[in-house]
C-alpha positions as CSV (number, residue, x, y, z in Angstrom):
1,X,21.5,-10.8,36.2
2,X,21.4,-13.7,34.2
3,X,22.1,-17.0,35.5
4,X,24.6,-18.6,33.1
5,X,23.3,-22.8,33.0
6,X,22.8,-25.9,31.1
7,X,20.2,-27.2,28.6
8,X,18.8,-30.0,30.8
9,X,17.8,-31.7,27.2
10,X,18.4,-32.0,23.8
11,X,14.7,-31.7,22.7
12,X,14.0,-28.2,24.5
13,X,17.1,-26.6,22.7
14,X,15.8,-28.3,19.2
15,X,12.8,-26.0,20.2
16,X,14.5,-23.0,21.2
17,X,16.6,-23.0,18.1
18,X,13.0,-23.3,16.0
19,X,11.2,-20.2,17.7
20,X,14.6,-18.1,17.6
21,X,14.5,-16.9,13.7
22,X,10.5,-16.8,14.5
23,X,10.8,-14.1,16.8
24,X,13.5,-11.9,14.6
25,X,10.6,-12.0,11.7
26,X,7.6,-11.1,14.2
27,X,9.7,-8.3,16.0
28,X,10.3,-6.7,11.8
29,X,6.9,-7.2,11.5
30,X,5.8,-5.7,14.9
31,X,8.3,-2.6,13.5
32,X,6.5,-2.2,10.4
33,X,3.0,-2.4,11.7
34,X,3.9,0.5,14.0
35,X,5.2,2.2,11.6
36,X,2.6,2.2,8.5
37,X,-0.4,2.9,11.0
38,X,1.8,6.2,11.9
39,X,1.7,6.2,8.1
40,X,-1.5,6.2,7.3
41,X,-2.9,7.6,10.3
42,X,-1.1,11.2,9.2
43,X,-2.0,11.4,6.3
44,X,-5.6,10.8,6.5
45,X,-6.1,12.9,9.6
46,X,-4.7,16.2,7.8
47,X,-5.4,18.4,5.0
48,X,-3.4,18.3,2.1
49,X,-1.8,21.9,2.9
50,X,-1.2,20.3,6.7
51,X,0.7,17.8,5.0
52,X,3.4,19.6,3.3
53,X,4.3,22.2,6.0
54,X,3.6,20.9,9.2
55,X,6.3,21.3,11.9
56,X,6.8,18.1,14.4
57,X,9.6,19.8,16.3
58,X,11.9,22.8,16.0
59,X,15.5,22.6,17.4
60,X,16.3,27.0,18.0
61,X,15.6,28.3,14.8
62,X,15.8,24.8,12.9
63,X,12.3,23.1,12.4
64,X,11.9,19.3,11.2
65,X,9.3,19.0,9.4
66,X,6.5,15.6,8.8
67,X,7.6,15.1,5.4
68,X,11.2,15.0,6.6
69,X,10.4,12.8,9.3
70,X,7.6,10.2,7.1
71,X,10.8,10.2,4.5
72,X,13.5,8.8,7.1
73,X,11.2,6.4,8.6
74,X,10.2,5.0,5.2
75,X,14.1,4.9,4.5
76,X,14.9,3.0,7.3
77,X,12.0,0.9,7.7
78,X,10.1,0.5,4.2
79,X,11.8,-1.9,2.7
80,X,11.5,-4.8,5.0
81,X,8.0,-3.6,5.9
82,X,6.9,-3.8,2.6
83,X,8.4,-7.1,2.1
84,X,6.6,-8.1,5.4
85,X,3.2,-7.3,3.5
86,X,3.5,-8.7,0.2
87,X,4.5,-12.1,2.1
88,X,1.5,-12.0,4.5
89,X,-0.3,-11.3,1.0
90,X,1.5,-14.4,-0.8
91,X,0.8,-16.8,2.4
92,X,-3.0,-15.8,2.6
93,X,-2.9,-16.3,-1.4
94,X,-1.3,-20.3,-0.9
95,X,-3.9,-20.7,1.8
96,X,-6.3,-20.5,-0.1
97,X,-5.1,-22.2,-3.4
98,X,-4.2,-25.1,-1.4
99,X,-6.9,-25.3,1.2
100,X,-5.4,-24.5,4.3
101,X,-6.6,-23.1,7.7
102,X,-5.0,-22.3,10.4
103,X,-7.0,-22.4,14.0
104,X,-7.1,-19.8,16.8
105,X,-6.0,-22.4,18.7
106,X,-3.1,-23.7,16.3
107,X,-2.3,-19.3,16.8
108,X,-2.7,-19.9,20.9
109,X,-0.4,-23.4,21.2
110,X,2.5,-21.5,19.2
111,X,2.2,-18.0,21.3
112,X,2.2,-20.6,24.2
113,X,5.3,-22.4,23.3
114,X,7.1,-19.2,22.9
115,X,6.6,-18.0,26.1
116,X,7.0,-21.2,27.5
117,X,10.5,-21.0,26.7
118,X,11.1,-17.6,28.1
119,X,11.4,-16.2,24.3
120,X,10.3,-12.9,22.9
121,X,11.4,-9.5,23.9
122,X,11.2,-6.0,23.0
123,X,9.1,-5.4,19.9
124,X,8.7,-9.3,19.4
125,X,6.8,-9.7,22.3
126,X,3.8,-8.2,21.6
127,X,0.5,-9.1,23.3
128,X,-1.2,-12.6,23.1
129,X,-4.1,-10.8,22.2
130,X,-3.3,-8.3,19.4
131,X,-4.4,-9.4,16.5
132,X,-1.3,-7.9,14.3
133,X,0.7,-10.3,16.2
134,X,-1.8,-13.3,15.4
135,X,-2.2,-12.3,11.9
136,X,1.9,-12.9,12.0
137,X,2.0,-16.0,13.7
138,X,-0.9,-17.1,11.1
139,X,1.0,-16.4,8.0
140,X,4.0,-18.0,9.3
141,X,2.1,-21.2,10.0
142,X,0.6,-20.8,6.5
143,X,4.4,-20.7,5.1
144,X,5.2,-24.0,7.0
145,X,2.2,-25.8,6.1
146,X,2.4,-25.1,2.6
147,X,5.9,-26.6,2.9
148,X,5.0,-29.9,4.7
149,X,1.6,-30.7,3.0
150,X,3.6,-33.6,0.9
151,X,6.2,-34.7,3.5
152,X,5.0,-37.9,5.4
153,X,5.3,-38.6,8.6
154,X,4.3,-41.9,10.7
155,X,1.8,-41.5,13.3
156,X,4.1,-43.7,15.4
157,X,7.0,-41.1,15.6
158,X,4.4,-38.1,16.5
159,X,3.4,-40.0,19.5
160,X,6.9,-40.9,20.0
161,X,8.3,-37.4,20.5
162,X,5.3,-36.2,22.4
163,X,5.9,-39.4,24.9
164,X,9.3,-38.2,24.9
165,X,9.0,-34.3,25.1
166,X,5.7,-34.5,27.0
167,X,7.0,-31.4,29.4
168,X,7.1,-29.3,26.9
169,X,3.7,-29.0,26.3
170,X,3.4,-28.6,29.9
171,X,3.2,-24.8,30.4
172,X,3.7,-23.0,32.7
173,X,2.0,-19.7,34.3
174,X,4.4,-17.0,32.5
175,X,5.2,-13.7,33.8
176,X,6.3,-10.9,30.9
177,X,9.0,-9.3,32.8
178,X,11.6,-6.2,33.3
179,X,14.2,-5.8,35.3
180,X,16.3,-2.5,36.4
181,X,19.7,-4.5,37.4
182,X,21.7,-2.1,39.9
183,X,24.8,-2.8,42.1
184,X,23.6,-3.1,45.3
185,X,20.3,-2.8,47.3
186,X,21.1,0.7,48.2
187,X,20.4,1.6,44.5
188,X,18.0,-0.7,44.0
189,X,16.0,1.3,46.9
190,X,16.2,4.7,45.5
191,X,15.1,3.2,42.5
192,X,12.1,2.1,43.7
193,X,11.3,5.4,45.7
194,X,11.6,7.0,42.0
195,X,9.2,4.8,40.7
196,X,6.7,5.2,43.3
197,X,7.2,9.1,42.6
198,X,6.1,8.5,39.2
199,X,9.1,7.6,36.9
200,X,9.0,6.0,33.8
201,X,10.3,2.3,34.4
202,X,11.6,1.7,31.1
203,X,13.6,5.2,31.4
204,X,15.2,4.3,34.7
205,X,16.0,0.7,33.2
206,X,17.9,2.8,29.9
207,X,19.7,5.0,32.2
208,X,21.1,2.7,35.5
209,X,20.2,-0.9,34.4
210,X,24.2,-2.4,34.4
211,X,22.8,-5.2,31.8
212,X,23.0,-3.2,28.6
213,X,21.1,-5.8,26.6
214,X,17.9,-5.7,29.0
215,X,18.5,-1.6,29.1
216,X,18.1,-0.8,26.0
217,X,14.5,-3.0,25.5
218,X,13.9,-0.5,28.8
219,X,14.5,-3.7,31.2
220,X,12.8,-6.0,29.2
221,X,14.2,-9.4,29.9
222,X,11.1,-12.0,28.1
223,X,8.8,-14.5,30.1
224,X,9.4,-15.7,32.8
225,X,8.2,-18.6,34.8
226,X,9.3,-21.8,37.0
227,X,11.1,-23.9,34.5
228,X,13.2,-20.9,33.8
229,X,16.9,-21.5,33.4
230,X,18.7,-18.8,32.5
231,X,17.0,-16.2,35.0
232,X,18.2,-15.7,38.6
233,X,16.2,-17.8,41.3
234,X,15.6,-15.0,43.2
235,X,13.8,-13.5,39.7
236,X,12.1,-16.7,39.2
237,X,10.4,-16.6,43.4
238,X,9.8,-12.9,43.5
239,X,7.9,-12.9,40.0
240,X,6.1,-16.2,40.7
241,X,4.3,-13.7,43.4
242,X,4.1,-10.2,41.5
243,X,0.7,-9.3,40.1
244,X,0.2,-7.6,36.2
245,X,1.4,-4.1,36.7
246,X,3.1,-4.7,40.2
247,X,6.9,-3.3,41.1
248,X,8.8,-5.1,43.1
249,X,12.3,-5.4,45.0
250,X,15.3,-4.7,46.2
251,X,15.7,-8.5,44.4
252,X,18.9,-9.7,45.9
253,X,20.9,-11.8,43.4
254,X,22.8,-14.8,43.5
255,X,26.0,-12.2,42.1
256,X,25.4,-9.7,45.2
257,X,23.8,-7.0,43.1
258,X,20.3,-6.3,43.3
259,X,17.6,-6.2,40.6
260,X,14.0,-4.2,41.0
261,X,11.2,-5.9,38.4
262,X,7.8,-5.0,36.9
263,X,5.1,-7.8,35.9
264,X,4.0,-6.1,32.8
265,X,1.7,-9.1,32.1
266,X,0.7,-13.1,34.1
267,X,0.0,-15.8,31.7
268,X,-2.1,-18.3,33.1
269,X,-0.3,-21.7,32.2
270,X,-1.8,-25.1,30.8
271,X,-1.1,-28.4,29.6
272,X,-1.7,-29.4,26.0
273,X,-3.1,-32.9,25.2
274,X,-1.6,-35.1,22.4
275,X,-4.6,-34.5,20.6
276,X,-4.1,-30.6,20.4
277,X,-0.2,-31.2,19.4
278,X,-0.2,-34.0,17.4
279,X,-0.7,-31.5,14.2
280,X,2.1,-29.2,15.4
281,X,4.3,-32.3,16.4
282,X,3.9,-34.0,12.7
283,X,4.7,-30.4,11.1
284,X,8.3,-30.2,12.9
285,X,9.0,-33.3,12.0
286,X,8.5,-32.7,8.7
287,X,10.4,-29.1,8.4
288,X,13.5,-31.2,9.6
289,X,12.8,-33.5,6.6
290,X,13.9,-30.5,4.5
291,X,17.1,-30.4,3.0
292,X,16.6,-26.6,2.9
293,X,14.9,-23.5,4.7
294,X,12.1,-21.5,2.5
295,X,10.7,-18.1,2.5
296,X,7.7,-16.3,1.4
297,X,9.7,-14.8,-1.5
298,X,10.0,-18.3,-3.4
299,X,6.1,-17.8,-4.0
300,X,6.3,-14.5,-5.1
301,X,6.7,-15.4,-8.7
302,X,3.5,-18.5,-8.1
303,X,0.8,-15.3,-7.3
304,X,2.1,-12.8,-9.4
305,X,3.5,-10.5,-6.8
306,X,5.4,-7.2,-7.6
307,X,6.4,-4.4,-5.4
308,X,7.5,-0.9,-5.1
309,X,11.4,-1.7,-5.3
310,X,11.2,-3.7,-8.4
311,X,13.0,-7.1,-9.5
312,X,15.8,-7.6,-6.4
């Protein structure tokens, strides 16, 4: 499981408390994506007559029936996906009214960080790659440039903190990780000999993983690399070997239980110059200038934005 530890410095947990709230917002986002591409995907691929009757799945006698379901997921996830779009549409709006960009590489040093740090699991993890996830990273850069274009900040304190947080810009090779976590090696085995006999990992992590948190992201447990902290050792050595795709264990842990982990993805890691932070550095100096945190809803009212649900 776990290994419970120490912040070795102050700067690192500064940055861990940043990307924390980050993550929350991508992982709604992630959610919403998902869930208006199911959206729209139905109801262009059917007829109209499709659309009102079709059955997708009978209890006995009892059918359910795609209007039934499109209505609860709407219920439960409209609203904040919704809210999720008109924002991406407000930040692309103050990008251009106040002439900012924002780099594929600005996109790659932030998705870099995160998983420098060991952050983002379940549906905020997302691939590096997707470009739904780097549309959201962009429009949350957007949001904090807009907020920091006026704040000034000396060149001499930028080179400052990176002289002083240098480490953290050197990253490490990641490994996106999940982990079945089982009471001995005994079970640990006959999980294994499952998996080889074609069962689902994430399944087997819901139903036996004793680390409920992990178990119900189906063993998800983030990135993982060297520098990790809070991860076993014996997580850190076998993943540092494991290659994308790859199963490995029993993992013997420093508790006496045992642990059996998939590489679902290798991150090659590398080392950002001053000259490739020093933009990123000056911009998190200045959000701690402010004396308050701001949304994407303060510009609703700036570019005219209205929505479904009305005046909140």
């Amino acid at each position: 499981m776990r290994k419970a530890g120490n912040e070795s410095d102050r700067q690192k947990t500064k940055r861990r408390l940043k990307t924390k709230p980050v993550l929350a917002v991508l992982g709604i986002l992630l959610a919403g994506n998902l869930l208006w591409f199911t959206l729209w995907a139905t109801k262009d691929g059917r007829s109209s007559a499709a659309e009102g009757g079709e059955q997708v799945a009978n209890v006995g006698k009892t059918s359910i029936s795609r209007e039934a379901w499109m209505s609860a997921m709407e219920k439960q996830y409209g609203r904040e996906t919704l809210r999720e779009l008109v924002n991406q549409a407000v930040m692309e709006a103050a990008a251009e009214k106040y002439g900012i960009k924002v780099t594929d590489g600005e996109v790659d040093l932030e998705l870099a960080l995160l998983r420098a740090d060991g952050e983002g699991t379940g549906e905020a993890s997302g691939d590096p790659d997707d470009p739904a996830l780097r549309e959201q990273v962009k429009s949350r850069l957007i949001l904090e440039k807009v907020l920091t274009k006026d704040v000034l900040v000396d060149d001499k304190d930028i080179k400052r903190y990176y002289d002083e947080n240098e480490a953290l810009y050197d990253v490490k090779t990641s490994y996106r990780v999940s982990a079945i976590f089982l009471p001995d090696e005994a079970e640990a085995e006959k999980t294994l000999k499952e998996l080889k006999n074609g069962s689902s990992f994430g399944v087997l992590a819901k139903e036996r993983s004793t680390d409920a948190a992990s178990a119900s992201l189906g063993g998800d447990i983030g990135y993982v690399n060297e520098s990790s902290e809070n991860i076993d050792p014996a997580i850190v050595k076998t993943v540092g070997k494991m290659k994308e795709g790859e199963n490995a264990g029993p993992v013997k842990l420093a508790d006496g239980t045992a642990a059996v982990l998939h590489s679902s993805g290798v991150y090659e890691g590398r080392s950002f110059k001053f000259k490739e932070v020093k933009d990123q550095i000056r911009r998190e100096l200045a959000l701690e200038q402010l004396t308050q945190s701001v949304t994407p809803e303060a510009f609703w009212d700036e570019f005219d934005a209205k929505w479904f649900y009305g005046n909140e």
